[in-house]
C-alpha positions in Angstrom: 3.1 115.9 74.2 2.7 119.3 73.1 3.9 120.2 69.7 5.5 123.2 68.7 5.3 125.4 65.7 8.0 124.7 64.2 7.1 125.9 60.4 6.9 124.7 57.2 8.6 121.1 59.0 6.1 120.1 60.9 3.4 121.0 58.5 5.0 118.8 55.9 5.0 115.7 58.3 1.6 116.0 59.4 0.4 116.3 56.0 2.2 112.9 55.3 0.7 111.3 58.5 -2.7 112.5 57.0 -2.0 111.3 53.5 -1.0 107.7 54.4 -4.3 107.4 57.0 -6.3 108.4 53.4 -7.0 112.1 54.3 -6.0 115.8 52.9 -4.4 117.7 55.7 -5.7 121.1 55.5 -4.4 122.9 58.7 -2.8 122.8 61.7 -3.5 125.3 64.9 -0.5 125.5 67.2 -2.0 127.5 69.5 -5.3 125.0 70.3 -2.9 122.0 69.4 -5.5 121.2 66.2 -4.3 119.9 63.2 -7.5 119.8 60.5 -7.9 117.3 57.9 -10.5 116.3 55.0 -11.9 112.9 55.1 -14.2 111.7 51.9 -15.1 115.2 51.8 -16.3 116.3 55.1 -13.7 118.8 57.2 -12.7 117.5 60.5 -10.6 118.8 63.7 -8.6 116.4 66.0 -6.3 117.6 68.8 -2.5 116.5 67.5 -2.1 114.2 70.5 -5.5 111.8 69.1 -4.1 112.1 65.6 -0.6 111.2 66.1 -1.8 107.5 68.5 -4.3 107.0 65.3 -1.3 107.1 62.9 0.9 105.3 64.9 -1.6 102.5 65.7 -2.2 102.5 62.1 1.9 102.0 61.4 2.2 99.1 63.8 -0.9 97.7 61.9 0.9 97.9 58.5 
């Protein structure tokens, strides 16, 4: 899966995914396929592909 940049859009979703996992989205890197995120403080880097199964897995838990 490789993302694309795709503005202010995509940026808005992964900043939900990131808010209903308990973290701050801070960033994401289309060129390195990064998104960056805040967890209880301490900055963090995850390529998109990792982030997006952890939200998912987290979804079907719910």
């Amino acid at each position: 899966m490789n993302f694309q940049d795709l503005g202010r859009g995509a940026r808005i979703e992964l900043a939900k995914m990131a808010k209903q996992l308990g973290m701050k989205f801070i960033g994401y890197n289309p060129s390195a396929q990064q998104v960056s995120l805040e967890y209880k403080g301490k900055g963090m880097t995850y390529p998109v592909e990792e982030f997006v199964a952890e939200y998912q897995k987290a979804s079907e838990l719910a």
